[in-house]
C-alpha positions as CSV (number, residue, x, y, z in Angstrom):
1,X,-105.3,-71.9,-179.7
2,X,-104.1,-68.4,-181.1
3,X,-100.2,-68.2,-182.2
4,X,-97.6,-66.3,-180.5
5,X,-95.1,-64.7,-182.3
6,X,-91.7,-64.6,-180.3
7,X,-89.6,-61.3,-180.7
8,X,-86.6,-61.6,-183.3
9,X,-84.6,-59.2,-181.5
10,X,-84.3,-57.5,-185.1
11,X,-86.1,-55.0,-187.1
12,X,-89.4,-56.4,-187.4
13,X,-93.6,-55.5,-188.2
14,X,-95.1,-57.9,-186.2
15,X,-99.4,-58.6,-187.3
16,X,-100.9,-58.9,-183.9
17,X,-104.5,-60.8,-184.2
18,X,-106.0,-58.3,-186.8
19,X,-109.4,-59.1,-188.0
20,X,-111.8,-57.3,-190.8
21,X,-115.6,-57.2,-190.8
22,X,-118.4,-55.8,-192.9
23,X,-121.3,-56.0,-191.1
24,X,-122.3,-59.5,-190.5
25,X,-119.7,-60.3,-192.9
26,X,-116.1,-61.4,-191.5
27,X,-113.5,-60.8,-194.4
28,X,-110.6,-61.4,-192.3
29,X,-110.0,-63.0,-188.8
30,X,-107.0,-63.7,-186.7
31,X,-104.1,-62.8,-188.6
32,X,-100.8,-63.1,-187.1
33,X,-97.5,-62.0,-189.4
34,X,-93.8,-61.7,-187.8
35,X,-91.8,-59.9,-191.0
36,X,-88.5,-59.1,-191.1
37,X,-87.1,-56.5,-192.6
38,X,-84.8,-57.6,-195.0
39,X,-87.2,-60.0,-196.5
40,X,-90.2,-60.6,-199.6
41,X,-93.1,-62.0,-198.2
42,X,-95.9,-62.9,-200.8
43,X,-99.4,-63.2,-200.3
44,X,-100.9,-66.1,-202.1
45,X,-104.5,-67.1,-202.2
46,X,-107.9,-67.5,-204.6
47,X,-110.1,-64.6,-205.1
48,X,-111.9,-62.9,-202.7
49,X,-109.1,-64.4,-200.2
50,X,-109.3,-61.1,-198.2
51,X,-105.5,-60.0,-199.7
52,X,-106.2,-56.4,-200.8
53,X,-108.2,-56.4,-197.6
54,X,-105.0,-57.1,-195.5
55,X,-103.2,-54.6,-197.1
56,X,-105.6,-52.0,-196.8
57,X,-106.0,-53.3,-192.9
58,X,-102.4,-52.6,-192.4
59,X,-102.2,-49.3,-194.2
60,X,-105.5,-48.3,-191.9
61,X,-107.6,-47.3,-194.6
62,X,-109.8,-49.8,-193.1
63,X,-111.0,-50.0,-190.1
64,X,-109.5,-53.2,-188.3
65,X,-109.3,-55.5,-184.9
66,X,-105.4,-56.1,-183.7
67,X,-102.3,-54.4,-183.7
68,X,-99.6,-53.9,-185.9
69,X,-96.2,-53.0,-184.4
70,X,-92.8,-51.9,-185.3
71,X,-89.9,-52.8,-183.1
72,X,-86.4,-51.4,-183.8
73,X,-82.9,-53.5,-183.7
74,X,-81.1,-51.1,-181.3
75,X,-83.7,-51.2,-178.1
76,X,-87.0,-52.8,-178.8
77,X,-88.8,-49.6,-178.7
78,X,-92.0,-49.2,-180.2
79,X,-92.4,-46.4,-182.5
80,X,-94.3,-45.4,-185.6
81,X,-94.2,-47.5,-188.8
82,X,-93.6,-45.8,-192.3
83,X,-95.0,-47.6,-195.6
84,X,-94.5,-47.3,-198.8
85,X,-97.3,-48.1,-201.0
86,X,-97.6,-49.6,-204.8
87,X,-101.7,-49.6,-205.8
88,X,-102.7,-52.3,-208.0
89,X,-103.4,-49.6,-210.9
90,X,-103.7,-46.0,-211.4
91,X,-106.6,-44.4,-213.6
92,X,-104.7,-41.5,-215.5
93,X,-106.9,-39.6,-217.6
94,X,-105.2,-39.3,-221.5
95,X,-103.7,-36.1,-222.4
96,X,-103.6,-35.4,-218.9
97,X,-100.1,-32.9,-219.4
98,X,-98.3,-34.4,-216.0
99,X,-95.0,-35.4,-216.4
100,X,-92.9,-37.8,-214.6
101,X,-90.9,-35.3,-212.8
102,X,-94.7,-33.1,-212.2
103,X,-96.0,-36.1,-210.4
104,X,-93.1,-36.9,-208.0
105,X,-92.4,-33.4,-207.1
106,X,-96.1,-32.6,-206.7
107,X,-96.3,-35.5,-204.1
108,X,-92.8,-35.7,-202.4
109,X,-92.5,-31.7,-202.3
110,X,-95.7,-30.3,-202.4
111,X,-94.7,-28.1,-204.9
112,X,-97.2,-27.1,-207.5
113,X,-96.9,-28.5,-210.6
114,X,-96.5,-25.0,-212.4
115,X,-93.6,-23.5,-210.7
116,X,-90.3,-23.6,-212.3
117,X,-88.1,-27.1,-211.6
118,X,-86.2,-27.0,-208.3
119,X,-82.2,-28.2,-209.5
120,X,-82.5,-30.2,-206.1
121,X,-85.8,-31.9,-206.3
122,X,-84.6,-32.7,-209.7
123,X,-81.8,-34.6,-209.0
124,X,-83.3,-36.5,-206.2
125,X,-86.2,-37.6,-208.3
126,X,-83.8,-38.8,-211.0
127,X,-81.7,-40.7,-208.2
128,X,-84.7,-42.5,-207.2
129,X,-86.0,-42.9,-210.6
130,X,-82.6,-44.3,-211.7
131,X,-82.8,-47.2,-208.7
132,X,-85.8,-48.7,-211.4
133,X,-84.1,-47.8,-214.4
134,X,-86.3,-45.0,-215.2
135,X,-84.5,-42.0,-214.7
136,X,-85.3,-41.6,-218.6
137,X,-88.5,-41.2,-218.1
138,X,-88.7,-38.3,-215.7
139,X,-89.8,-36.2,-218.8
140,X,-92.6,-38.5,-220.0
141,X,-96.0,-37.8,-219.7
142,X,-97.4,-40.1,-216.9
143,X,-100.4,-40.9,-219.4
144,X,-98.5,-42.0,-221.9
145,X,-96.1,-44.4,-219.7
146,X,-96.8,-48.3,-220.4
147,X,-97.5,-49.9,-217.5
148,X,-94.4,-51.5,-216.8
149,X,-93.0,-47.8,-216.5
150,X,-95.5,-47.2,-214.2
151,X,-95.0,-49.0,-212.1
152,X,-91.3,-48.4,-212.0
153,X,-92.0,-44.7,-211.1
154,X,-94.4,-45.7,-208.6
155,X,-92.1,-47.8,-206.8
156,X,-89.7,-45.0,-207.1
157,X,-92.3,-42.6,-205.2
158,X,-92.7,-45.5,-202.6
159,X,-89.5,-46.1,-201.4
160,X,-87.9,-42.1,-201.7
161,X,-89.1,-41.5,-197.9
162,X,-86.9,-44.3,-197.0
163,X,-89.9,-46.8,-195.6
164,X,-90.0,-49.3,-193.4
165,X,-92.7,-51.7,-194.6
166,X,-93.2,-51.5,-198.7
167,X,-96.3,-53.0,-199.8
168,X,-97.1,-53.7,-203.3
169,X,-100.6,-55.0,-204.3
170,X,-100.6,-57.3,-207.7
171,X,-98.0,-55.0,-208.9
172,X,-97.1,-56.9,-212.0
173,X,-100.8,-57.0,-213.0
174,X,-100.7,-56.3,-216.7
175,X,-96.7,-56.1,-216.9
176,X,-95.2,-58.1,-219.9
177,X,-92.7,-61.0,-219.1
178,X,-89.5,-59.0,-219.1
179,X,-91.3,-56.0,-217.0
180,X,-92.4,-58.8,-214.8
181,X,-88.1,-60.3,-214.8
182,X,-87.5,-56.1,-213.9
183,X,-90.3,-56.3,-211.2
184,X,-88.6,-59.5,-209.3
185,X,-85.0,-58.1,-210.0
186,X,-85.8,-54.9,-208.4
187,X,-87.6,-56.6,-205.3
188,X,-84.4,-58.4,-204.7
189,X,-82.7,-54.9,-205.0
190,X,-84.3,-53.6,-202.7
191,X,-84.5,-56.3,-200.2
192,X,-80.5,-56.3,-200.4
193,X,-79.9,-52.6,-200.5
194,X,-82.7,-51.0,-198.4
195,X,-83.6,-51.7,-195.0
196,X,-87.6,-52.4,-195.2
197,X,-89.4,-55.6,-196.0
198,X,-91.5,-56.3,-198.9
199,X,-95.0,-57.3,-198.5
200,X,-96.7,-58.5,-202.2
201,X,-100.0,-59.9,-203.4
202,X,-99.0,-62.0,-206.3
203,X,-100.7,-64.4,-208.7
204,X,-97.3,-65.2,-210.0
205,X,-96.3,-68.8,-208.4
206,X,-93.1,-69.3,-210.2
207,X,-91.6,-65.6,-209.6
208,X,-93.0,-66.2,-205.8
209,X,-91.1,-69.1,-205.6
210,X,-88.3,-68.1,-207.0
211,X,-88.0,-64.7,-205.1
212,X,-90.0,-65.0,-201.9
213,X,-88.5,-65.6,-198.6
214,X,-91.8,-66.4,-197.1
215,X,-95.3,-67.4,-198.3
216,X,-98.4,-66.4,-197.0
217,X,-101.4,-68.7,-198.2
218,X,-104.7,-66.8,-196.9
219,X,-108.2,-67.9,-197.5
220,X,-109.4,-65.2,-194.5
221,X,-107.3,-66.6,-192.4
222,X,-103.3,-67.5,-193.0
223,X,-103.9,-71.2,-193.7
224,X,-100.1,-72.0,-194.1
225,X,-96.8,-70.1,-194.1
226,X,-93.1,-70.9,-194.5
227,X,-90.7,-71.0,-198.0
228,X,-92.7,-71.8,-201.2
229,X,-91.4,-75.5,-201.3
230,X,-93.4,-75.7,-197.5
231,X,-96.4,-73.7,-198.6
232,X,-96.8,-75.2,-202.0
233,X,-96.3,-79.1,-201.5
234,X,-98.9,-78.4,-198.1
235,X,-102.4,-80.5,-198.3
236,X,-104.4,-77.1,-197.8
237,X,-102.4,-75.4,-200.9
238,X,-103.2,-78.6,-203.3
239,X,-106.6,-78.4,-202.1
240,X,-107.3,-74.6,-202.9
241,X,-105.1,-74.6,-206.2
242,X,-104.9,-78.6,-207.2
243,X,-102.0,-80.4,-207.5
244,X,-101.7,-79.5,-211.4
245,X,-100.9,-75.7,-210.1
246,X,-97.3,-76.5,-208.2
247,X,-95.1,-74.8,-209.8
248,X,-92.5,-76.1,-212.1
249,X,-89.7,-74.4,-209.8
250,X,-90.5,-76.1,-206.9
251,X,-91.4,-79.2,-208.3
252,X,-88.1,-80.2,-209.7
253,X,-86.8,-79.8,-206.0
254,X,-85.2,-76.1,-206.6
């Protein structure tokens, strides 16, 4: 019997039925999501769980059964849904001569990269750059940024047209231990001080726990949702992961 997902009366992106397949091949079937905005929601699973799929289903890069819907707080309407988007890398050639500032500018204001800086782009980049702590680097050349810094600038590109839906695709892959701290700091930002919620594939089950207000296991289909503590003490979880993988966080009742 398929789920139905009540209205919250809020903002919310609600996941109506969508399915994926490839030929023969069914990567994805019957997903239902209710998100709030306001909220990090993590997607857990094993790989070749259909998670990047998902993402790219709801982005529509893919083509996809279902619907996905966005309902406003003040009447209900339906209207269209803006995303922000973090990829889970970026191939930058080196000594590619593209700063920061080239980058942002080239994408948020179409302006080619040649012309002279524009005093008002400027100081909009750096206000969104400075949200990550990385308005230093607006000068950098994107080739030579680590990838903790990448990311920070990518976020920064994400959320400057103000989205409604950010999704972020192992965005910590490769990210030290205190660029991952950043990463989870920043989430909870912009959960508090932005009005979107946060989708994320992560690998990360301590950070997830820590930060997520609600898990998503999915092996093709969601399998169990709720807070970590729900998601991670649940049969199905301990049978995909084992019982050796609960996190420390949860398991000492936090």
């Amino acid at each position: 019997m398929r789920k139905i997902i009540r209205p919250c009366g809020l903002h919310c992106i609600k996941v109506n039925h969508l399915g994926v397949r490839f030929g023969e091949q069914t990567v994805l079937e019957d997903i239902n999501l209710h998100i709030h905005c306001g909220s990090i929601n993590a997607i857990i699973g094993k790989n070749g769980a259909g998670k990047s799929t998902l993402i790219r289903a709801i982005l529509n890069d893919i083509p996809h059964e279902g619907k996905i819907e966005f309902k406003d707080r003040e009447n209900g309407r339906l209207r269209k849904l803006k995303i922000g988007y973090v990829p889970q890398s970026l191939n930058i050639e080196k000594n590619t001569p593209v700063s920061v500032y080239d980058l942002i500018a080239s994408y948020q204001f179409r302006c080619p990269v040649f012309l002279k800086k524009s005093r008002k782009a400027e100081v909009k980049i750096r206000q969104a750059l400075d949200v990550f702590e990385a308005g230093d680097l607006m000068d950098r050349q994107v080739c030579n940024l680590s990838g903790g810094q990448l990311q920070r600038v990518l976020l920064a590109m994400a959320v400057m047209d103000e989205p409604n839906l950010l999704l972020l695709d192992e965005p910590v892959s490769g990210v030290d231990q205190n660029g991952m701290e950043l990463f989870y700091r920043t989430m909870q930002y912009l959960k508090e001080n932005f009005d979107l919620a946060i989708i994320l594939i992560s690998h990360d089950l301590d950070y997830v726990a820590k930060y997520a207000d609600k898990v998503i296991l999915l092996d093709k289909t969601i399998l169990k949702e709720g807070s970590a503590k729900e998601v991670y003490e649940s049969a199905v979880f301990q049978k995909l992961f084992g019982v050796g993988d609960l996190p420390g966080y949860v398991s000492k009742g936090r």
